[in-house]
C-alpha positions as CSV (number, residue, x, y, z in Angstrom):
1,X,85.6,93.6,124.1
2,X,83.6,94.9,121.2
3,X,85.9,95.1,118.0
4,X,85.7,98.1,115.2
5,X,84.8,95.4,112.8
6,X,81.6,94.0,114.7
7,X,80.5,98.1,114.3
8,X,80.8,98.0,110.0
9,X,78.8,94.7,110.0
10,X,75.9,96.8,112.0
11,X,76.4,99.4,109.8
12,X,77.3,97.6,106.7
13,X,73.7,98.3,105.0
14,X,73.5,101.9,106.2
15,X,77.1,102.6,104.6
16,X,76.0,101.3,101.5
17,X,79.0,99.5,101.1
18,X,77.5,96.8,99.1
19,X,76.6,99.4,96.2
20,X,80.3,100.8,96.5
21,X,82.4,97.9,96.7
22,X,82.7,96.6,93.0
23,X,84.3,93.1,93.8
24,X,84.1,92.7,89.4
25,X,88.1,93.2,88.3
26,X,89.1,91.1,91.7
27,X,86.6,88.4,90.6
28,X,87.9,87.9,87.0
29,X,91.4,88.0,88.6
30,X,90.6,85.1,90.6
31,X,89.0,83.3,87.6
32,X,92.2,83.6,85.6
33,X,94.3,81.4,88.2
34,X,92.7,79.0,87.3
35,X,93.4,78.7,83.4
36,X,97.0,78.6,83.8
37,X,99.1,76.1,82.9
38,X,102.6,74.9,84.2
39,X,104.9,77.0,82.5
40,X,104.7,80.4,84.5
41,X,107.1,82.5,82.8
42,X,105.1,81.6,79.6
43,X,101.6,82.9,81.1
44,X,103.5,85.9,82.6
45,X,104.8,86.7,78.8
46,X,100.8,86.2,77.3
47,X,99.2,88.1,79.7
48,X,102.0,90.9,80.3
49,X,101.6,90.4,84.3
50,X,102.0,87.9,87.0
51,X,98.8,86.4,87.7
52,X,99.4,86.4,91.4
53,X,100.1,89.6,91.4
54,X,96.9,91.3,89.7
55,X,94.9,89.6,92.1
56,X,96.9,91.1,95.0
57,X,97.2,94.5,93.3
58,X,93.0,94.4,93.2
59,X,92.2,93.5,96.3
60,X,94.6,96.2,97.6
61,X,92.9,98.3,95.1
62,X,89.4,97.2,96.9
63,X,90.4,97.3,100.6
64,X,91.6,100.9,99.8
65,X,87.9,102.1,98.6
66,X,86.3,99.5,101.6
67,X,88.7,102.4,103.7
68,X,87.7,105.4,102.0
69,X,84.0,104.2,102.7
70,X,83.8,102.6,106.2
71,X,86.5,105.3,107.4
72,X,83.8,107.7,107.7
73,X,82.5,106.2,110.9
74,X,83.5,107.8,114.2
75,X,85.1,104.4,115.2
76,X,87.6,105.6,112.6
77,X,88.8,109.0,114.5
78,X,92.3,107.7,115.3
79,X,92.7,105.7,112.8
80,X,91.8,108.6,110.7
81,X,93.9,111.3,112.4
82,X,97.1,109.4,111.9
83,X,96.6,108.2,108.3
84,X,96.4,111.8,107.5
85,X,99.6,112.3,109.2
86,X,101.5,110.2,107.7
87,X,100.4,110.8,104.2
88,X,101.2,115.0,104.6
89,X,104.5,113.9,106.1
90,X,105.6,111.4,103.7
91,X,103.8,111.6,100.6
92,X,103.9,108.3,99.3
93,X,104.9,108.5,95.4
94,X,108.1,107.1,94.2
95,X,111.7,109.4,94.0
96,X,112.6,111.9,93.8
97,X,109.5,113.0,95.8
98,X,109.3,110.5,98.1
99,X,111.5,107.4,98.8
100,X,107.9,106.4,100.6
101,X,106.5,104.3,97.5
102,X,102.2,104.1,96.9
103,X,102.7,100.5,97.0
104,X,104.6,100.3,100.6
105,X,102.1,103.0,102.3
106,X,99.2,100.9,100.7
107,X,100.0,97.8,102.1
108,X,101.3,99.4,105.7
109,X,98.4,101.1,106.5
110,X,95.9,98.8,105.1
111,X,97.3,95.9,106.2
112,X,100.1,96.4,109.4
113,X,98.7,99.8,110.5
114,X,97.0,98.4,114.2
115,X,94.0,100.7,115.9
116,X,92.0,100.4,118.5
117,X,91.6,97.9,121.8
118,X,91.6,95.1,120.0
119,X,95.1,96.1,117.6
120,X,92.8,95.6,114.2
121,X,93.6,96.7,111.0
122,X,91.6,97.7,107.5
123,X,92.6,94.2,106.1
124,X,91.2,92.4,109.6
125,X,88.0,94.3,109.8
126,X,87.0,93.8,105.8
127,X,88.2,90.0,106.1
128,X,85.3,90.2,109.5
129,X,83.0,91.9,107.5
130,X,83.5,89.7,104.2
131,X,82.5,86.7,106.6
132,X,79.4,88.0,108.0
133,X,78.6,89.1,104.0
134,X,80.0,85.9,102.4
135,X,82.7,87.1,100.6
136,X,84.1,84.9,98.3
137,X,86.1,82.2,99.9
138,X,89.8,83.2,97.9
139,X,89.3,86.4,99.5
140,X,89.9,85.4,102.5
141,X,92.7,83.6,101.6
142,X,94.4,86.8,100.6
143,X,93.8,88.5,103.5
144,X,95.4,85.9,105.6
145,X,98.4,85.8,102.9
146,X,98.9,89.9,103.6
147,X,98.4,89.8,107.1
148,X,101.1,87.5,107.6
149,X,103.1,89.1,105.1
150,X,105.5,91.8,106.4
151,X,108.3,93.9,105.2
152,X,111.9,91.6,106.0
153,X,115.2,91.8,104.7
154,X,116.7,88.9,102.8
155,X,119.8,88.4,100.4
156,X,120.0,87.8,96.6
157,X,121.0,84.6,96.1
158,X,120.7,84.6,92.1
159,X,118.1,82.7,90.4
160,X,116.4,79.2,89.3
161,X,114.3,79.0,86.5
162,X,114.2,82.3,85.9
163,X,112.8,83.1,89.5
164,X,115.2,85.1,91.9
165,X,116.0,82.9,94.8
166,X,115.8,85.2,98.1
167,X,117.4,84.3,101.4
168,X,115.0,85.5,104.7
169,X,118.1,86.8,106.5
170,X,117.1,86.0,109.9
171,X,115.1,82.9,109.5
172,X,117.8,81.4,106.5
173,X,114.6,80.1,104.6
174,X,115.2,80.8,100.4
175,X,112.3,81.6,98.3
176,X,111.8,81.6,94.6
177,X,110.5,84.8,93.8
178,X,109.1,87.2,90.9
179,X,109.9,90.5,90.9
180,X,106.7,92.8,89.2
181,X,108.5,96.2,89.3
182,X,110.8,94.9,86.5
183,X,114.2,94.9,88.6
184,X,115.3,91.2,89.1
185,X,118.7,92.4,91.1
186,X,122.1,91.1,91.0
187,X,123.4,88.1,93.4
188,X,124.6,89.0,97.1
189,X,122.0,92.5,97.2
190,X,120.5,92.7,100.1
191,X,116.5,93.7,99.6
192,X,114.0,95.1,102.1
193,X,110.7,94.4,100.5
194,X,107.6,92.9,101.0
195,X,106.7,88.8,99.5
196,X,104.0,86.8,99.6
197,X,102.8,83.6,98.4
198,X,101.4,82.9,94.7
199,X,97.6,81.9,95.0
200,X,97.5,79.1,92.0
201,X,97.4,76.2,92.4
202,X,99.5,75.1,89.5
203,X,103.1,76.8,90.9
204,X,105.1,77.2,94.1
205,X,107.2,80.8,94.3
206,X,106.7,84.5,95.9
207,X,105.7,87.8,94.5
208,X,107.0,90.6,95.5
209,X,104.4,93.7,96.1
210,X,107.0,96.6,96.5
211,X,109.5,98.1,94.6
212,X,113.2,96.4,96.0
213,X,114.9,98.7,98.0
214,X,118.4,97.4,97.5
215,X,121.1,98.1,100.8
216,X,124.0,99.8,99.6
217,X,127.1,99.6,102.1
218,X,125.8,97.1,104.7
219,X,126.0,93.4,104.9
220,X,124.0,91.2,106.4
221,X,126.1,90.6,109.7
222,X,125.4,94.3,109.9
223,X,121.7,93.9,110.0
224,X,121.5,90.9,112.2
225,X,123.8,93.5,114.7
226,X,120.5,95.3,114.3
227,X,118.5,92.9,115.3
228,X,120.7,91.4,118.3
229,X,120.3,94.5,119.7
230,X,116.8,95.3,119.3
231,X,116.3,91.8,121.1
232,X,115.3,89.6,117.8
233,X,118.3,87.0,118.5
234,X,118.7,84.5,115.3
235,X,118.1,80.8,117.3
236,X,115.4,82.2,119.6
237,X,112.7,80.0,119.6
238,X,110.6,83.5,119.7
239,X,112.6,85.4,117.1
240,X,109.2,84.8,114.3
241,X,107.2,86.6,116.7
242,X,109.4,89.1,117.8
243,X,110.5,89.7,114.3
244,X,107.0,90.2,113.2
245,X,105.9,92.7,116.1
246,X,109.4,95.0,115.1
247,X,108.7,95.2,111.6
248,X,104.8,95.5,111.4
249,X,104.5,97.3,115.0
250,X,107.7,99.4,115.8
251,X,108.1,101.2,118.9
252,X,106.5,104.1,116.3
253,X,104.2,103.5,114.0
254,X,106.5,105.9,111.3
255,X,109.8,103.7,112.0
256,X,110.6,102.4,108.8
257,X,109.2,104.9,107.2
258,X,111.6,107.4,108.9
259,X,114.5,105.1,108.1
260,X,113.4,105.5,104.0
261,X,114.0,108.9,104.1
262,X,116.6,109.3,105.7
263,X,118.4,106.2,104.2
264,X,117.4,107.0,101.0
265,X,120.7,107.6,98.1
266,X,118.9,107.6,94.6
267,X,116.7,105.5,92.6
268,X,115.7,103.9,89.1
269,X,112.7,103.6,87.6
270,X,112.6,99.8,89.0
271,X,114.4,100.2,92.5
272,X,115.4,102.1,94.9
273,X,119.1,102.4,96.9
274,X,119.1,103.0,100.6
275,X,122.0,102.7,103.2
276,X,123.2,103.1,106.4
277,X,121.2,101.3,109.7
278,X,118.0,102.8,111.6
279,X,120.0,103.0,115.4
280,X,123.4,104.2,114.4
281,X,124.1,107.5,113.9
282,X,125.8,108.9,111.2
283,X,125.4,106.1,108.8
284,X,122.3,107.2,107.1
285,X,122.8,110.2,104.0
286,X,119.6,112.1,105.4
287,X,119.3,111.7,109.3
288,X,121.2,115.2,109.9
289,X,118.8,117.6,107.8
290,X,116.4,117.6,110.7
């Protein structure tokens, strides 16, 4: 079955996507991994940013102009229909005008958002494309780091090191992580946010891409509750997959986006507070004003 992808690499040349894809600030992001040195709080002070990060934050910034460019092709139509959709419904800012952050929509739709037969998404068809052009090998890398990536819910544990250790609260796994939108969080939060792995090869943590939204109300037995009864059982040897396909492919695209707004409570300029749990009733602030 023909994939979307296998149509850009025809039409690659007539696009004239190589003249409008500037790979330059993704490139000397790259380059900089490899000057650190062991002390990564130290190369996060000097260069006023986690390295991992950047490099994240520019390929996102690339796949979203390979979109605005390759989009144009009919392939596209329903991919392009929705997208539209979902950005006059939601808005994607930051509070008060939408609990629906830039960062979260970026990475959904670029990277979780599936169209088409063969369930692709902007991420899988520039990571095709970037093979049959030659991309740079670390690109690929990242793409494979964001597609498994996914939004999940895990527990402050406190911190090590000056890393926040996060507890994955269906699989139990903790992670050191960095937190880029300046809120390092308290001990026993829980946080729905989106983590991937650093790319150096110097240092072993997580960075988080989106702005925590912290769970106000709810504890973790709650959300496992959820879970249970969405058939994601902790112990299954298929809850990873099933896990996956609920948060990156709901039973509507606009799930968890729905549950933002009508979960959302208030916000600072480094987090966000939601409560209350997608399938029952009455516990989120917003759900009634419909």
């Amino acid at each position: 079955m023909r994939k979307i992808s296998d149509t850009v690499i025809k039409v690659y040349d007539r696009l004239r996507l190589d003249e409008k894809l500037d790979f330059s600030n993704l490139e000397n992001s790259i380059d900089r991994l490899e000057t650190l040195d062991e002390s990564l709080l130290k190369e996060i002070k000097k260069l006023g940013f986690d390295p991992s990060f950047r490099v994240y934050a520019d390929y996102q910034n690339l796949l979203s102009v390979f979109e605005e460019e390759a989009t144009i092709h009919r392939d596209f139509k329903f991919y392009n229909k929705k997208v539209l959709k979902f950005n006059r419904n939601y808005m994607p800012s930051y509070p008060p005008m939408s609990p629906v952050t830039d960062a979260y929509f970026a990475y959904w739709v670029l990277c979780d958002f599936q169209f088409g037969k063969n369930k692709e998404t902007i991420n899988t068809v520039f990571t095709d494309v970037g093979r049959s052009e030659n991309f740079e090998e670390m690109i690929f890398k990242i793409g494979e780091n964001l597609h498994d990536s996914h939004m999940k819910f895990y527990r402050h544990m406190g911190f090590q090191d000056g890393l926040i250790l996060l507890k994955d609260i269906m699989t139990d796994e903790i992670l050191l992580a960095k937190s880029s939108s300046g809120y390092d969080g308290s001990e026993g939060e829980i946080w729905f946010v989106r983590i991937v792995e650093n790319l150096d090869d110097v240092h072993d943590y997580y960075v988080l891409l989106t702005t925590p939204y912290v769970i106000l109300k709810y504890s973790v037995d709650d959300w496992i509750a959820f879970f249970r009864r969405q058939g994601i059982e902790k112990g299954d040897s298929e809850m990873g997959i099933k896990y996956r396909d609920f948060m990156t492919n709901p039973p509507i695209p606009n799930y968890w986006m729905e549950y933002l707004v009508d979960a959302y409570v208030n916000f600072n300029p480094h987090s966000i507070n939601l409560t209350g749990i997608p399938d029952l009733p009455g516990t989120k602030p917003h759900e009634m004003n419909k």
